[in-house]
C-alpha positions as CSV (number, residue, x, y, z in Angstrom):
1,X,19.2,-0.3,-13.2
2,X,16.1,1.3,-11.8
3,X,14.5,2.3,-15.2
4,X,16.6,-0.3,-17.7
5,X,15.4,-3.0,-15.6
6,X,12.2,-1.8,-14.3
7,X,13.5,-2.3,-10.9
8,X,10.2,-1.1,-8.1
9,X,11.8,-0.7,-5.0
10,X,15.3,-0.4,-3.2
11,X,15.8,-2.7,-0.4
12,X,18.5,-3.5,2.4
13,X,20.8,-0.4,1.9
14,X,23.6,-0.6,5.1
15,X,25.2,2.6,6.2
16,X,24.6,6.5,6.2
17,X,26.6,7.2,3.3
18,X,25.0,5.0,1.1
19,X,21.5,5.6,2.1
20,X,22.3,9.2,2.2
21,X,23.1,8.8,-1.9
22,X,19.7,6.6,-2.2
23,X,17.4,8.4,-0.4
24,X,17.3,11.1,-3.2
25,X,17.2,8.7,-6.1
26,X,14.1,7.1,-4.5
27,X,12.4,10.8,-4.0
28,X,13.0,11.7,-7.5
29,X,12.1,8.3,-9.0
30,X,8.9,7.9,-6.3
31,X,10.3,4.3,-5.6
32,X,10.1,2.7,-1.9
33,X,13.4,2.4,0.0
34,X,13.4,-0.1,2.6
35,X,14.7,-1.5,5.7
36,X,17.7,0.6,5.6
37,X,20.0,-0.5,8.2
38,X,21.2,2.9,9.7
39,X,19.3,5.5,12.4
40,X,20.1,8.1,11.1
41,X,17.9,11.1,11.2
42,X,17.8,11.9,7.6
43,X,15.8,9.1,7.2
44,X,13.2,11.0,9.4
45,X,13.4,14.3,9.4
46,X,12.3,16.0,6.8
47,X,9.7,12.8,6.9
48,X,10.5,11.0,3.7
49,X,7.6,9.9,1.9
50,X,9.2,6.7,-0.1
51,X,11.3,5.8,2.5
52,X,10.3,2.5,5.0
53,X,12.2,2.1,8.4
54,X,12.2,-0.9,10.2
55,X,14.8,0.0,12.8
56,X,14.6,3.0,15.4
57,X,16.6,6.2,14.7
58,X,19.9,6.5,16.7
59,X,17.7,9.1,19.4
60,X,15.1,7.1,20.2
61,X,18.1,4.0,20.7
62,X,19.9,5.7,22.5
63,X,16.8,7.3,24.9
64,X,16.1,4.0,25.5
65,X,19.5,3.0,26.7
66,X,20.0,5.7,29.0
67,X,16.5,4.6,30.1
68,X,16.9,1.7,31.2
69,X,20.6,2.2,32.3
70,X,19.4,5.0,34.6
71,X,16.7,2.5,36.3
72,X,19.7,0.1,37.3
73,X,19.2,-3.0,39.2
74,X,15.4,-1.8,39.9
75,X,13.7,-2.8,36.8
């Protein structure tokens, strides 16, 4: 699909698995991937140079909960 129809980027990809398949293909091909909805930290680490996040990895979602859980009824 990507060379046959001259697709330019990969867009809206849900789930680990799948990403986890596409985030190679994009690499190899030098073709964006974005707005991937999953946190997962192989989206990040090593940082990905064709890959475009748009939502927080699963740490920095779930420092935020306990973060704000821990403050309670203060905040």
């Amino acid at each position: 699909m990507i060379e046959k129809h001259h697709v330019f980027a990969l867009a809206g990809y849900v789930g680990t698995p799948t990403v986890e398949v596409a985030v190679p293909i994009a690499q190899e091909l030098k073709i964006p991937l974005i707005g991937s909805f999953t946190g997962a930290l192989l989206l990040r680490e090593p940082v990905q140079r064709y890959v475009l996040n748009i939502r927080a990895s699963y740490n920095d979602e779930t420092e935020a909960l306990v973060s704000y859980l821990s403050r309670g009824s203060r905040s």
